[in-house]
N, C-alpha and C positions, 0 to 999 in steps of 0.2 A: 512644642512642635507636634503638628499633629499627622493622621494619615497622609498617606502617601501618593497622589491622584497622578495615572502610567495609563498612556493609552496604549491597548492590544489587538491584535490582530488573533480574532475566535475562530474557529472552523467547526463548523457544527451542518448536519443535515436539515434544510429544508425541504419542504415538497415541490418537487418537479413542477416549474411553470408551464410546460409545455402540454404532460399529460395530466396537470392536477393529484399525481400521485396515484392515478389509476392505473401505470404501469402501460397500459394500451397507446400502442400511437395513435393522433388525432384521426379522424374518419374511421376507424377499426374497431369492431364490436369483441369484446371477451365472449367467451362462453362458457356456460356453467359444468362446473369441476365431475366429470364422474364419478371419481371417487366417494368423493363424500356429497354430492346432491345439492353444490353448491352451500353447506351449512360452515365447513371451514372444520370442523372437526370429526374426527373418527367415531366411532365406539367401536371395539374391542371384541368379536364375537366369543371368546372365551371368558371375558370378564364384563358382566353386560353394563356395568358401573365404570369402568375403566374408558376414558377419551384422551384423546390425545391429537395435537394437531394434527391436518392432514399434511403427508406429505407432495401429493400430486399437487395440490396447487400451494400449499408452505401457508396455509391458513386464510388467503384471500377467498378460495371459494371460488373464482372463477380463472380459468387459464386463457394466457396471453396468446390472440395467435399472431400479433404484429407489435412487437415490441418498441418502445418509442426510444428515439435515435437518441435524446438527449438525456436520458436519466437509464438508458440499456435494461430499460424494465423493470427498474429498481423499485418507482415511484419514488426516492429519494435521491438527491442531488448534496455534493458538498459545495459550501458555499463561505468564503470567509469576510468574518465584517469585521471591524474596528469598535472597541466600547472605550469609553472610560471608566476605569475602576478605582475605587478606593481602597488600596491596602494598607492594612490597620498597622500600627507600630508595632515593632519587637518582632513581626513577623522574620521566619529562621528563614534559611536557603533551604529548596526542596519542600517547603511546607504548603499544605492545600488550603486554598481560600475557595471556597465556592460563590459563585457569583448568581444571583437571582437570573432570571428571563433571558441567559444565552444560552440554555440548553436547547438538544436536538428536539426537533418539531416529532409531533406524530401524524402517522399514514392515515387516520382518524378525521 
């Protein structure tokens, strides 16, 4: 007897079809972050080696001025698909199987 082939219902984040994960609704331009000069991170004027993300725009670098209706400016959407998986024998209740290629996409 071998593994055990269960099809599942995943829920993992995709990138927004609507904005491409740029967060901006279609026809709407960003504009770049003053905080940080558009670079997405800080430095630290007391520690001049010390960065840290920005938090005016949370690391993008440029802020939203018309957020897009389908992903609320996320750039990330959840989305649920169906795989099939093979789970291995002996496997326990409660026990993690990680599965290749249905993890969450990146904003990248």
């Amino acid at each position: 007897m071998g593994p055990l082939n269960k099809i599942l219902d995943c829920e993992r984040l995709v990138r927004c079809g609507v904005c491409d994960g740029k967060r901006e609704a279609p026809g709407s331009q960003p504009s770049t972050c003053y905080s940080c000069a558009g670079s997405g991170v800080k430095t630290h004027s007391l520690f001049k080696h010390k960065e840290s993300i920005c938090q005016t725009c949370s690391g993008f670098g440029s802020l939203v001025k018309t957020k897009c209706n389908s992903c609320a400016g996320k750039g990330m959407v959840n989305k649920v698909t169906q795989a099939e998986v093979q789970i291995p024998r002996f496997v326990m209740d409660k026990d993690v199987v990680s599965i290749d290629l249905l993890g969450h996409e990146t904003k990248d």
